[in-house]
C-alpha positions as CSV (number, residue, x, y, z in Angstrom):
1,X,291.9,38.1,-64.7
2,X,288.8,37.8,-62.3
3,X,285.1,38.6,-63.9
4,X,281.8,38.3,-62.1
5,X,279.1,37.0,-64.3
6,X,276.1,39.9,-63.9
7,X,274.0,37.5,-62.4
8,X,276.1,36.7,-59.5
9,X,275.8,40.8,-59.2
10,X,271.8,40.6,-59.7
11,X,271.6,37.8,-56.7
12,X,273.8,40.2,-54.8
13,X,271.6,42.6,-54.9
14,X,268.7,41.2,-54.2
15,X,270.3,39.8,-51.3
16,X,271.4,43.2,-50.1
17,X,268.1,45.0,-50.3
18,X,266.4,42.2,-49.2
19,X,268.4,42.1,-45.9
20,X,268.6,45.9,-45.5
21,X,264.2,45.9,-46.0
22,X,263.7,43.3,-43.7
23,X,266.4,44.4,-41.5
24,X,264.7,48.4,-41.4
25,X,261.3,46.6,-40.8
26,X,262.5,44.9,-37.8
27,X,264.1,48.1,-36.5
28,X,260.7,49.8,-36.9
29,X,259.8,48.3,-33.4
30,X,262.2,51.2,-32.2
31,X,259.7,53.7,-32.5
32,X,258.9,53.2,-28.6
33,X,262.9,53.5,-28.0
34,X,264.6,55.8,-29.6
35,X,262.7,57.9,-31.8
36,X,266.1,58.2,-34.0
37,X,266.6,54.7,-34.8
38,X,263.1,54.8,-36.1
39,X,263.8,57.5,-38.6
40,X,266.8,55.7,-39.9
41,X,264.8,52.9,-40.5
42,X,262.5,54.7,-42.4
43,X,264.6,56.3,-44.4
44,X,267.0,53.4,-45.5
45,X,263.9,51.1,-46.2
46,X,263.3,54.2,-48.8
47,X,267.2,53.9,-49.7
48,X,266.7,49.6,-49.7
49,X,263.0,49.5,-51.9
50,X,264.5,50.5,-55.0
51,X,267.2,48.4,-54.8
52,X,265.5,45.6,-55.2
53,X,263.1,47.6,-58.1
54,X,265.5,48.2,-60.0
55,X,267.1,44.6,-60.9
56,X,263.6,44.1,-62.0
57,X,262.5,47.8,-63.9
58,X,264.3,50.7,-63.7
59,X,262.1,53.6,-63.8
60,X,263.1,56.0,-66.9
61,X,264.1,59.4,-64.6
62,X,265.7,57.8,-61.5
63,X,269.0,57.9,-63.5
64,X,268.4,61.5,-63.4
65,X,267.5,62.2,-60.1
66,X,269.4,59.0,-58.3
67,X,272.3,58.7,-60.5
68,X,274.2,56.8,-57.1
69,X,272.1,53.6,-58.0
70,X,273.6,53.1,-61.6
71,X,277.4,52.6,-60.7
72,X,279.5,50.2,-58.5
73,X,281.1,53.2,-56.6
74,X,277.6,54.6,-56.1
75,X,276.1,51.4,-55.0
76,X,279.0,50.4,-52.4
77,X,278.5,54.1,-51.2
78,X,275.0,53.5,-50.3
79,X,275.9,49.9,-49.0
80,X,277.9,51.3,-46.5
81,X,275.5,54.1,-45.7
82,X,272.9,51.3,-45.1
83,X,275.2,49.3,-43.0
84,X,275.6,52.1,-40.5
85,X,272.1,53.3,-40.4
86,X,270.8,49.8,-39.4
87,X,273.5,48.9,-36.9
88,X,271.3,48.7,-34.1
89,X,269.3,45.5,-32.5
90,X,270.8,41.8,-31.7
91,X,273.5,39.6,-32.8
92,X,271.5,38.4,-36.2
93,X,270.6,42.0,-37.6
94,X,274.7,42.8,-36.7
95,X,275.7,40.2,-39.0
96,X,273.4,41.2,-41.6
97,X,274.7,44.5,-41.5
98,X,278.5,43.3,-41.8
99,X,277.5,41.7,-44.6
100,X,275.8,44.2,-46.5
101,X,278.8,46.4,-45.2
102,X,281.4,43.8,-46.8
103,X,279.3,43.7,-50.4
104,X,279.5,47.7,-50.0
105,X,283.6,47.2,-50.3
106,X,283.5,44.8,-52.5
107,X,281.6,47.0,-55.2
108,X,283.8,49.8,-54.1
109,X,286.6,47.5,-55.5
110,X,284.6,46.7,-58.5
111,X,284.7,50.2,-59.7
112,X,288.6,50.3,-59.7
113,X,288.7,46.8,-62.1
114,X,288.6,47.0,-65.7
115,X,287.7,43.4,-66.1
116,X,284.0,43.4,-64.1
117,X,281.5,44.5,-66.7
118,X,278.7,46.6,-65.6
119,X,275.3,44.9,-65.4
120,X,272.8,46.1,-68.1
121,X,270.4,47.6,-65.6
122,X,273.1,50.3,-64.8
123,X,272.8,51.9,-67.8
124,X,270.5,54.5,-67.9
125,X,267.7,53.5,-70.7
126,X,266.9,56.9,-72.3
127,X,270.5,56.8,-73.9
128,X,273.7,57.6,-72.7
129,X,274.2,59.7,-70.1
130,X,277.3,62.1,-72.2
131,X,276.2,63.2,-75.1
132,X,278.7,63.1,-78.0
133,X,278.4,64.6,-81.2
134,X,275.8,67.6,-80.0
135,X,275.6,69.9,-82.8
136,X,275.3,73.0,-80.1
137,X,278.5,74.9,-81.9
138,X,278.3,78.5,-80.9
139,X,280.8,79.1,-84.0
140,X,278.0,78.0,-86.9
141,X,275.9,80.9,-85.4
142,X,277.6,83.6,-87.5
């Protein structure tokens, strides 16, 4: 049975939204270009900064708000979304994007096996997201 030690997973993501930040930065210089480009790399360096924040702090209502961030489906999702929004420039920023495109499968995958433990800073940390035992019975009311 395969398991991924949630370190491996922390580097991975750190790699991921390093690349995606720097890559977005680069394709800043687009601005004179395309105007479009631009804009997508504005808003996946906004999609890529909290990557990176949150295998450090996660902030106590992003689970609310960005729910995507907290899961491998979610995650791999948004990889892939990265992936094609920075697909533009030279050979090395390419290959950057393939990879962050491959890790994007890969956690799609990771969803799908029992055996890969979630890392601790995808759970949200006000409490579990379902609540069980509520005490909200409508039939105590009479």
């Amino acid at each position: 049975m395969p398991t991924v030690s949630t370190t491996v997973i922390k580097y991975i993501n750190l790699a991921v939204g390093t690349i995606a930040i720097l890559s977005s930065l680069i394709q800043f210089i687009y601005i004179y270009k395309n105007f479009t480009e631009f804009l997508l790399a504005m808003s996946s360096f906004a999609l890529a900064f909290p990557i990176i924040l949150l295998e450090f702090k996660v902030p106590p209502d992003l689970h609310r708000f960005a729910s995507f961030y907290f899961s491998f489906l979610g995650r791999g999702l948004l990889y892939i979304l990265l992936s094609f929004m920075l697909a533009f420039g030279g050979l090395k920023k390419i290959l950057a994007d393939i990879f962050i495109f491959l890790v994007g499968i890969v956690f799609i995958c990771f969803q799908f096996l029992p055996d890969i433990e979630e890392p601790r800073n995808f759970r949200p940390t006000g409490g579990s997201v379902i609540a069980i035992g509520e005490d909200d019975d409508i039939g105590d009311v009479i």
